[in-house]
C-alpha positions in Angstrom: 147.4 140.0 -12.6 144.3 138.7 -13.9 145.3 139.6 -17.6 148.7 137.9 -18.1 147.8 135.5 -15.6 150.9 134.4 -14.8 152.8 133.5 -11.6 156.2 135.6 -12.2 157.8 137.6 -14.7 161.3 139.4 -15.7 162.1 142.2 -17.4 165.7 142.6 -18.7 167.2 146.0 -20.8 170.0 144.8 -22.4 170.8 148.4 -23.0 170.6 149.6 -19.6 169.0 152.4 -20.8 165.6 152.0 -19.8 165.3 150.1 -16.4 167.3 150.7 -13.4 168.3 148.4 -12.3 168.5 146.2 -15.8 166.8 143.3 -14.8 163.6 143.1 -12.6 161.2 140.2 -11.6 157.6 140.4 -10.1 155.7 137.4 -8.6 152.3 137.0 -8.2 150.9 137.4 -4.6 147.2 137.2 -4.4 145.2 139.1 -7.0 148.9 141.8 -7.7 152.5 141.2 -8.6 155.6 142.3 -6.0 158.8 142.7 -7.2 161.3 140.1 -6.6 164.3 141.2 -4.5 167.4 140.2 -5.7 169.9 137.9 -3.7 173.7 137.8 -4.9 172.7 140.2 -7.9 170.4 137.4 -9.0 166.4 137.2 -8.9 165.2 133.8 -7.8 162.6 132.4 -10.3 160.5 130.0 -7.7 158.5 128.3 -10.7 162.1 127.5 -12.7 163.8 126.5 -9.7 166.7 128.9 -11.6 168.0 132.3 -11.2 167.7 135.1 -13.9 171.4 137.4 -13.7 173.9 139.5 -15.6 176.4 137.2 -16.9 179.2 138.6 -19.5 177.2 141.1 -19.9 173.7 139.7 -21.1 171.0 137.3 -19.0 172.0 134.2 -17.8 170.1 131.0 -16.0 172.1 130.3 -12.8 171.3 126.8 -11.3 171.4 127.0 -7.5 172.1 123.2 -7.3 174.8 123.0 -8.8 175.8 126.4 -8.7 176.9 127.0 -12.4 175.6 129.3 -14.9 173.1 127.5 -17.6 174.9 127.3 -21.2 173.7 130.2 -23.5 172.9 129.2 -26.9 175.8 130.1 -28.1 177.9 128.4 -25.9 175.6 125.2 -26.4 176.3 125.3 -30.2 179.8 125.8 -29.9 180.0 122.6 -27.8 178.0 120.4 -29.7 179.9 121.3 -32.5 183.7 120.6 -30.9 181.9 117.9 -29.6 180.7 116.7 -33.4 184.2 117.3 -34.7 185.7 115.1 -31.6 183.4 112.4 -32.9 184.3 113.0 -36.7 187.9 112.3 -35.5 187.5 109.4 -33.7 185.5 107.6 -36.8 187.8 109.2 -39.1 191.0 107.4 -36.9 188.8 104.0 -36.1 187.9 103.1 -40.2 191.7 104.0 -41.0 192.7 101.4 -38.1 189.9 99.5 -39.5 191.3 99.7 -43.1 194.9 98.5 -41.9 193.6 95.6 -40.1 192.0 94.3 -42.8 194.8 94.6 -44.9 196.9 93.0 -42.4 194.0 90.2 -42.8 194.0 89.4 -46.3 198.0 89.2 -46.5 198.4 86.8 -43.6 195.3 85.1 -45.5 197.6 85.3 -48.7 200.7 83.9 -47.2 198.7 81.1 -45.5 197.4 80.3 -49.0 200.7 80.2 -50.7 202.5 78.1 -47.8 200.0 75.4 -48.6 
């Protein structure tokens, strides 16, 4: 305790090959750590206010508030970049609307001019 010096940790073997079960937590209480008990197949992390679990097969962040799973990487990326391509789109289709309205402009400003 007193060399990490560190309130909780987690171990996780992807593997499942080492640690049975695959994911274990220990808090600090007093000068040693206890393992963390888990609850719904999850361990609680007190300082994250999260929970550390098995989700599709690798760890995953479960927010108790809200009661979703946090985004991995992965899936982080993968939205930001739909969400980049939705945006690309949408300023793609608004200078082409753009584009035909000022076309639309300079002929009615043509056929004003020749109608004078």
């Amino acid at each position: 305790a007193q060399v990490l010096g560190v309130k909780e940790y987690f171990l996780y073997d992807l593997d499942h090959r080492y640690l049975q079960p695959s994911l274990r937590g220990y808090r600090l209480a007093g000068n040693r750590y206890v393992e963390i008990q888990p609850v719904a197949s999850r361990l609680t992390s007190e300082i994250l206010g999260l929970e550390f679990g098995e989700r599709d097969g690798t760890l995953g962040l479960h927010n108790p508030q809200t009661q979703r799973w946090l985004l991995s990487p992965a899936e982080a990326r993968q939205q930001a970049e739909a969400r980049a391509q939705q945006e690309s789109q949408a300023r793609q289709q608004a200078e082409a609307e753009l584009a035909q309205l000022r076309a639309e402009l300079e002929r009615l400003r043509a056929s004003q001019t020749h109608s004078q």
